[in-house]
Legacy VTK file of the C-alpha trace (Angstrom):
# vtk DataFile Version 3.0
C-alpha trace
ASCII
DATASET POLYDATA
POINTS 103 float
66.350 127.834 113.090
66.778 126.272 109.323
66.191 122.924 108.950
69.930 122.433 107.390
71.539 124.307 110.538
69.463 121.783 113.055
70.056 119.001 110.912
73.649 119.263 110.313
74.199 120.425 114.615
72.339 117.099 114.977
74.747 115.080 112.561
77.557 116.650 114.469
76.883 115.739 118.090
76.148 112.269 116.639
79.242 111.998 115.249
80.745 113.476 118.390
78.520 110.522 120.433
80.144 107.926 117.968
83.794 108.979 118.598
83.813 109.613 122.491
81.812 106.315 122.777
84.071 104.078 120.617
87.113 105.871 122.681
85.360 104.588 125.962
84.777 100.921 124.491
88.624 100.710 123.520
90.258 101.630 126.684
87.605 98.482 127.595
89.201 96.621 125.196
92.626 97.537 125.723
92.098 96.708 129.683
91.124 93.387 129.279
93.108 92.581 126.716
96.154 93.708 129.441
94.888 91.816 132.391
94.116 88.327 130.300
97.805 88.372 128.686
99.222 88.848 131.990
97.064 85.986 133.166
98.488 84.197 130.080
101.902 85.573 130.232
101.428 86.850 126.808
103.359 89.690 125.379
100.067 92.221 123.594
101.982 93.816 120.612
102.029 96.884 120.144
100.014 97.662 122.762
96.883 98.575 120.224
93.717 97.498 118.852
92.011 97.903 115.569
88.482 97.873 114.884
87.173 95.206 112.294
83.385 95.589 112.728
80.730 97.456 114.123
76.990 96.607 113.993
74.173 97.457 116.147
73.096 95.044 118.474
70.703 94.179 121.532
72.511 94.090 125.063
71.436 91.431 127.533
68.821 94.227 129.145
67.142 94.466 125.907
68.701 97.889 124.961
70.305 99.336 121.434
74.140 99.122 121.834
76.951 99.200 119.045
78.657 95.785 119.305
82.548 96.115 118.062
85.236 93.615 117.083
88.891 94.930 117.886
91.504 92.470 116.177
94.910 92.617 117.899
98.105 90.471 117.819
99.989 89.127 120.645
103.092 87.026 121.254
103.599 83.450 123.465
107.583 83.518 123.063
108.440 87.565 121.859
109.126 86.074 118.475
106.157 85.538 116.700
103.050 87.485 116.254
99.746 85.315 116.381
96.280 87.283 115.945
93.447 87.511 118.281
90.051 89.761 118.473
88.020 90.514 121.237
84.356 91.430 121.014
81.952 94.314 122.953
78.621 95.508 123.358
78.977 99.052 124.359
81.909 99.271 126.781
81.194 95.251 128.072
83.703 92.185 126.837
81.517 90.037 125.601
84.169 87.481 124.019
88.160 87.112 123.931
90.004 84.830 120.870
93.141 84.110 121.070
95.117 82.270 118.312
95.770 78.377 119.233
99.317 77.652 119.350
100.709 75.502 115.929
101.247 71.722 116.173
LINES 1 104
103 0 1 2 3 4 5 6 7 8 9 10 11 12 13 14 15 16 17 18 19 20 21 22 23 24 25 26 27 28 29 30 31 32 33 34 35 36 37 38 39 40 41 42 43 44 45 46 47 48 49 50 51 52 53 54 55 56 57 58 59 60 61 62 63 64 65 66 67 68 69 70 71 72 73 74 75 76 77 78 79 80 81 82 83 84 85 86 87 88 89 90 91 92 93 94 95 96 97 98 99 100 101 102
């Protein structure tokens, strides 16, 4: 096989990896993200995430994970929109920031 066929079937299951994995670590996101602003009675907006980072990182076993930051925006009353972003390694929360309420 020609080096430009393997390389290029090798750059397109990597790509392939990338997208089914980051699909896997935002359902992760989007389900904690769910059960903490019930916890909070918080209103998630829009019911989404967006990604604002990724960058390789080391998982507490020592392993080679992508670590993402998803910023989303939720609401406290229905009629404001404050910001928040949750962090993961893999498919694991790692952190959860939410906005503090104004004086």
């Amino acid at each position: 096989m020609p080096t430009f066929e393997l390389l290029s079937l090798l750059l397109l299951g990597g790509v392939l990896w990338l997208w089914i994995d980051s699909l896997k670590a935002r359902e992760a996101a989007l389900r904690e993200l769910r059960t903490a602003c019930a916890a909070e009675a918080l209103l998630l907006l829009d019911d989404t995430v967006a990604v604002s980072a990724i960058r390789p990182r080391r998982d507490y076993e020592g392993r080679l994970r992508l670590q993402r930051v998803y910023d989303f925006e939720y609401s406290d009353t229905g009629n404001n929109r404050r910001k928040g972003a949750v962090t993961l390694i893999g498919d694991r929360v790692l952190t959860l920031y939410l906005e503090p309420a104004p004086d």
